[in-house]
N, C-alpha and C positions, 0 to 999 in steps of 0.2 A: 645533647641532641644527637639523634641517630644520623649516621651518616650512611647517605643508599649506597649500594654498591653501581658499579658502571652499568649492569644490565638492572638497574631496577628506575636507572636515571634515562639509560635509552627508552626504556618501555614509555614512563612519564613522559617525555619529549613526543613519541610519536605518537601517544594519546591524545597529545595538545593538538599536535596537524589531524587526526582523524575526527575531533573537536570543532573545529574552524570549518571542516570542510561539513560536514553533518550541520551545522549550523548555519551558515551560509544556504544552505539545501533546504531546511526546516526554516528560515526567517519567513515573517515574525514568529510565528507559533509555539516553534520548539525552542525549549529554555535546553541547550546543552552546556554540561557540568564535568570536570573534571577533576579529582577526587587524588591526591598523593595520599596513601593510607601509610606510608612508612612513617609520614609525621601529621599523625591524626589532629595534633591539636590547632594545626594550621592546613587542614587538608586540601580548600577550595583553592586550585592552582589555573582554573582556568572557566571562565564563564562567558556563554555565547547568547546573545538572546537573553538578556537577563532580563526575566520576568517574576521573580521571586524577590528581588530586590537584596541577595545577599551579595558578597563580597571576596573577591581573591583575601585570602588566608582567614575566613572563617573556619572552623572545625569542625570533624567529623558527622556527620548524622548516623541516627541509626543504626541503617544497616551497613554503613561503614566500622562503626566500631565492633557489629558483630561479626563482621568479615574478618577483621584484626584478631579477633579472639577466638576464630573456629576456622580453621582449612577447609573443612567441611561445608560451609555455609553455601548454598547454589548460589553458582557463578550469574547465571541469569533468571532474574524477577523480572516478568514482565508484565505491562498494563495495569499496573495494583492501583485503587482508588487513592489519589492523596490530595492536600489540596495546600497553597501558602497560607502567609502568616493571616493576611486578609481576608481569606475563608473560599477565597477561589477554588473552585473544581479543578483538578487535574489528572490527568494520566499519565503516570510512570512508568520509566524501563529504568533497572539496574541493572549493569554491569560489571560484575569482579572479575580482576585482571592478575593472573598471578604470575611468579617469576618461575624459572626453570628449580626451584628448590619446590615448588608447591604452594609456596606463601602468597598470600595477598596484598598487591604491592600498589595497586589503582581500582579507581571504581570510573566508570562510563556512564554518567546519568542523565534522561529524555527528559523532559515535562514539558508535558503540552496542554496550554492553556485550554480547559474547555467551554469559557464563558462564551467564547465568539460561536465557537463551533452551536453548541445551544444553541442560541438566536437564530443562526442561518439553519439549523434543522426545522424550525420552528417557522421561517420563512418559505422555506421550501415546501414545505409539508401543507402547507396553504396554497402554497402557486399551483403545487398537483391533482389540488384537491379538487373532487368532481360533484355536481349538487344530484345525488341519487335520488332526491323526490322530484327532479324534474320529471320522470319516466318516461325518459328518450333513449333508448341506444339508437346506435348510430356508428357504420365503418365508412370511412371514405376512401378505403382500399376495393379493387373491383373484387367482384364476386369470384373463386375459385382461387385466388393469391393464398390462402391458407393452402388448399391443396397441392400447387406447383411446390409450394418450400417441403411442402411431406415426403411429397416425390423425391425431392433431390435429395431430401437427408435420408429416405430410406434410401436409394442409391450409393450414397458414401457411404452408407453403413454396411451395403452389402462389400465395399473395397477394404471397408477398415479403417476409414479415414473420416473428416470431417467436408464441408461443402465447399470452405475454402483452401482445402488443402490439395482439392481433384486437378488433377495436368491435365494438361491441352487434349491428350487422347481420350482421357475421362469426359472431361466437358465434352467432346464433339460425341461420344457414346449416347451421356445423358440428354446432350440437343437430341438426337435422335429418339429417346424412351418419348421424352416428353412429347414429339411430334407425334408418335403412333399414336399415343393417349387422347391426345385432344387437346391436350392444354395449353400448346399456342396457340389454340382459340380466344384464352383469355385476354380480354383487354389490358394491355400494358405487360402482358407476357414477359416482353424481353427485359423491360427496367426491375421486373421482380425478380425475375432471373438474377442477372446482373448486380442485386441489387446482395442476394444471399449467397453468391458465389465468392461476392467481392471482385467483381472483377468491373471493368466498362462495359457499355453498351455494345459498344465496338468489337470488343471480342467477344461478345456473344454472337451477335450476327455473323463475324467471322467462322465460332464454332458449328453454328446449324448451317455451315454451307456445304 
Protein backbone atom coordinates (compact mmCIF):
# COMPACT_ATOMS: atom_id res chain seq x y z
CA UNK A 1 0.00 0.00 0.00
CA UNK A 2 1.20 3.48 -0.95
CA UNK A 3 1.93 5.52 1.86
CA UNK A 4 0.93 9.51 1.30
CA UNK A 5 3.37 11.76 1.90
CA UNK A 6 2.70 14.54 5.06
CA UNK A 7 1.32 17.14 2.48
CA UNK A 8 -0.95 14.78 0.52
CA UNK A 9 -2.21 13.52 4.33
CA UNK A 10 -2.66 17.36 5.36
CA UNK A 11 -4.60 18.13 2.12
CA UNK A 12 -7.01 14.82 2.95
CA UNK A 13 -7.58 15.99 6.62
CA UNK A 14 -8.56 19.49 5.62
CA UNK A 15 -10.82 18.20 2.81
CA UNK A 16 -12.65 16.22 5.61
CA UNK A 17 -13.37 19.75 7.70
CA UNK A 18 -14.16 21.53 4.37
CA UNK A 19 -16.59 18.22 3.94
CA UNK A 20 -18.41 18.57 7.35
CA UNK A 21 -18.79 22.08 7.06
CA UNK A 22 -20.38 22.00 3.18
CA UNK A 23 -22.48 19.44 4.48
CA UNK A 24 -23.79 20.52 7.53
CA UNK A 25 -24.68 23.96 5.04
CA UNK A 26 -26.32 21.60 2.20
CA UNK A 27 -28.37 19.08 4.87
CA UNK A 28 -30.54 17.17 3.83
CA UNK A 29 -29.99 17.73 0.13
CA UNK A 30 -26.42 17.68 -0.58
CA UNK A 31 -24.77 14.12 -0.38
CA UNK A 32 -20.90 15.63 0.27
CA UNK A 33 -18.08 12.96 -0.55
CA UNK A 34 -14.56 12.79 -0.01
CA UNK A 35 -12.42 10.97 -2.17
CA UNK A 36 -8.30 9.87 -0.96
CA UNK A 37 -7.27 8.98 -4.63
CA UNK A 38 -3.58 8.13 -3.39
CA UNK A 39 -5.53 4.81 -2.35
CA UNK A 40 -8.18 4.51 -5.00
CA UNK A 41 -9.24 1.07 -4.01
CA UNK A 42 -10.61 2.38 -0.61
CA UNK A 43 -11.09 6.00 -1.77
CA UNK A 44 -14.49 6.95 0.08
CA UNK A 45 -12.89 8.52 3.32
CA UNK A 46 -15.61 10.71 4.28
CA UNK A 47 -19.44 11.01 3.65
CA UNK A 48 -21.92 13.61 4.70
CA UNK A 49 -25.56 13.48 3.95
CA UNK A 50 -25.30 10.18 2.66
CA UNK A 51 -27.88 9.83 0.17
CA UNK A 52 -26.39 7.28 -2.16
CA UNK A 53 -26.16 4.73 0.41
CA UNK A 54 -22.41 4.06 -0.09
CA UNK A 55 -19.76 3.63 2.58
CA UNK A 56 -16.33 5.00 4.06
CA UNK A 57 -13.72 2.71 2.16
CA UNK A 58 -15.55 1.95 -0.96
CA UNK A 59 -13.43 2.69 -4.04
CA UNK A 60 -12.73 4.85 -6.62
CA UNK A 61 -15.47 5.95 -9.14
CA UNK A 62 -15.02 7.08 -12.36
CA UNK A 63 -13.85 10.01 -12.61
CA UNK A 64 -11.70 9.34 -9.79
CA UNK A 65 -9.68 6.73 -11.52
CA UNK A 66 -9.34 9.07 -14.42
CA UNK A 67 -8.02 11.69 -12.43
CA UNK A 68 -5.29 8.94 -11.15
CA UNK A 69 -4.41 8.28 -14.54
CA UNK A 70 -4.25 11.79 -16.29
CA UNK A 71 -2.87 15.14 -14.53
CA UNK A 72 -4.48 16.60 -17.12
CA UNK A 73 -8.08 15.51 -16.30
CA UNK A 74 -10.19 19.17 -15.44
CA UNK A 75 -9.98 19.87 -11.91
CA UNK A 76 -13.55 20.94 -11.91
CA UNK A 77 -16.80 19.08 -13.47
CA UNK A 78 -19.63 20.81 -12.64
CA UNK A 79 -23.50 20.11 -12.63
CA UNK A 80 -23.10 16.81 -14.92
CA UNK A 81 -26.40 14.68 -15.01
CA UNK A 82 -25.92 11.64 -12.73
CA UNK A 83 -28.16 9.79 -10.74
CA UNK A 84 -27.76 6.59 -7.73
CA UNK A 85 -27.82 3.16 -7.73
CA UNK A 86 -31.90 3.44 -7.33
CA UNK A 87 -32.20 5.53 -10.38
CA UNK A 88 -32.61 8.81 -8.72
CA UNK A 89 -31.89 12.13 -10.57
CA UNK A 90 -29.00 13.90 -9.37
CA UNK A 91 -26.67 16.77 -9.81
CA UNK A 92 -23.09 16.71 -9.62
CA UNK A 93 -19.93 18.73 -8.84
CA UNK A 94 -16.45 17.12 -8.96
CA UNK A 95 -13.67 18.30 -7.55
CA UNK A 96 -9.79 17.29 -8.11
CA UNK A 97 -7.48 18.27 -5.59
CA UNK A 98 -3.99 18.09 -6.34
CA UNK A 99 -0.59 18.27 -4.31
CA UNK A 100 2.25 20.74 -4.83
CA UNK A 101 3.92 18.02 -7.38
CA UNK A 102 0.79 18.42 -9.83
CA UNK A 103 -0.66 14.97 -8.99
CA UNK A 104 -4.01 14.27 -7.95
CA UNK A 105 -4.32 13.45 -4.48
CA UNK A 106 -8.43 13.99 -3.51
CA UNK A 107 -11.48 14.56 -5.15
CA UNK A 108 -14.50 17.07 -3.51
CA UNK A 109 -17.84 15.39 -4.56
CA UNK A 110 -21.79 17.38 -4.37
CA UNK A 111 -24.85 15.29 -5.21
CA UNK A 112 -27.84 16.70 -4.82
CA UNK A 113 -30.71 14.87 -4.66
CA UNK A 114 -33.31 15.97 -7.41
CA UNK A 115 -36.34 14.01 -6.61
CA UNK A 116 -37.56 16.60 -3.87
CA UNK A 117 -36.55 19.51 -5.83
CA UNK A 118 -39.07 18.07 -8.81
CA UNK A 119 -41.99 17.82 -6.76
CA UNK A 120 -41.69 21.32 -5.14
CA UNK A 121 -41.12 22.71 -8.85
CA UNK A 122 -44.03 21.10 -9.84
CA UNK A 123 -45.91 22.47 -6.70
CA UNK A 124 -44.87 25.73 -7.05
CA UNK A 125 -45.42 26.03 -10.60
CA UNK A 126 -49.20 25.39 -9.87
CA UNK A 127 -49.45 27.86 -6.88
CA UNK A 128 -48.23 30.69 -9.47
CA UNK A 129 -50.08 29.59 -11.92
CA UNK A 130 -52.81 32.07 -13.33
CA UNK A 131 -56.32 30.92 -15.08
CA UNK A 132 -55.76 33.22 -18.55
CA UNK A 133 -59.41 32.14 -19.88
CA UNK A 134 -60.66 33.94 -17.02
CA UNK A 135 -60.03 37.33 -19.24
CA UNK A 136 -59.54 39.60 -16.37
CA UNK A 137 -56.45 41.73 -15.84
CA UNK A 138 -56.33 43.50 -13.22
CA UNK A 139 -53.26 45.82 -11.05
CA UNK A 140 -53.98 46.61 -7.49
CA UNK A 141 -51.11 48.91 -7.70
CA UNK A 142 -52.32 52.72 -8.17
CA UNK A 143 -52.34 54.16 -11.46
CA UNK A 144 -48.80 55.84 -12.42
CA UNK A 145 -46.53 53.43 -9.75
CA UNK A 146 -44.94 52.18 -13.05
CA UNK A 147 -44.02 55.67 -14.01
CA UNK A 148 -42.56 56.85 -10.52
CA UNK A 149 -39.99 53.69 -10.51
CA UNK A 150 -39.00 54.79 -14.30
CA UNK A 151 -38.26 58.12 -13.02
CA UNK A 152 -36.08 57.05 -10.34
CA UNK A 153 -34.05 54.32 -12.36
CA UNK A 154 -33.81 56.72 -15.10
CA UNK A 155 -32.23 59.04 -12.50
CA UNK A 156 -29.71 56.51 -11.09
CA UNK A 157 -28.89 55.86 -14.41
CA UNK A 158 -28.05 59.18 -15.13
CA UNK A 159 -25.51 58.99 -11.60
CA UNK A 160 -24.20 55.71 -12.54
CA UNK A 161 -25.65 53.90 -9.92
CA UNK A 162 -28.75 51.67 -9.15
CA UNK A 163 -32.11 53.22 -7.02
CA UNK A 164 -30.82 51.72 -4.01
CA UNK A 165 -27.66 52.53 -4.03
CA UNK A 166 -28.59 56.79 -4.21
CA UNK A 167 -27.16 58.76 -0.74
CA UNK A 168 -29.15 61.05 1.20
CA UNK A 169 -28.05 63.97 -1.38
CA UNK A 170 -29.37 61.96 -4.39
CA UNK A 171 -32.52 60.91 -2.76
CA UNK A 172 -33.31 64.55 -1.60
CA UNK A 173 -32.32 65.73 -5.44
CA UNK A 174 -34.74 62.88 -6.80
CA UNK A 175 -37.72 63.92 -4.07
CA UNK A 176 -37.40 67.10 -5.72
CA UNK A 177 -37.50 65.82 -9.88
CA UNK A 178 -40.30 63.83 -8.70
CA UNK A 179 -42.13 66.95 -7.14
CA UNK A 180 -41.79 69.07 -10.38
CA UNK A 181 -43.15 66.17 -12.48
CA UNK A 182 -46.20 65.62 -10.73
CA UNK A 183 -45.73 62.32 -9.44
CA UNK A 184 -46.37 62.90 -5.79
CA UNK A 185 -49.67 63.25 -6.93
CA UNK A 186 -49.82 59.66 -7.17
CA UNK A 187 -51.76 57.85 -4.63
CA UNK A 188 -49.41 56.13 -2.31
CA UNK A 189 -46.45 57.97 -3.77
CA UNK A 190 -44.23 57.80 -0.99
CA UNK A 191 -44.58 53.80 -0.08
CA UNK A 192 -43.66 53.36 -3.82
CA UNK A 193 -41.08 55.44 -3.46
CA UNK A 194 -39.79 54.03 -0.40
CA UNK A 195 -40.60 50.87 -1.49
CA UNK A 196 -37.86 50.83 -4.89
CA UNK A 197 -35.26 52.93 -3.01
CA UNK A 198 -35.22 50.43 -0.23
CA UNK A 199 -35.32 52.57 2.16
CA UNK A 200 -38.60 53.49 5.02
CA UNK A 201 -41.25 55.62 4.59
CA UNK A 202 -39.72 57.87 7.08
CA UNK A 203 -36.84 58.70 5.13
CA UNK A 204 -38.50 59.55 2.43
CA UNK A 205 -40.59 62.17 3.94
CA UNK A 206 -37.44 63.20 5.60
CA UNK A 207 -35.97 63.39 1.99
CA UNK A 208 -38.77 65.57 0.18
CA UNK A 209 -38.49 68.12 3.09
Amino acid sequence: MQKPTTEQHTIVEQLKQIAEGLGETFSPFCEVVVHDLVHAEHAIVAIHNNLSGRVEGEPATVLGLARIADDRYPQVIANYANQFADGRPVKSTSIGIKDSSGRYVAALCLNIDLTLFGALQNVLGRFVSTDAAAGVEESLEPLGADAIRQRIDQFAARLGTIPRALKTEDRRMLMRELKQSGSMEVRRAMEIVALHLGVSRATVYNDAK
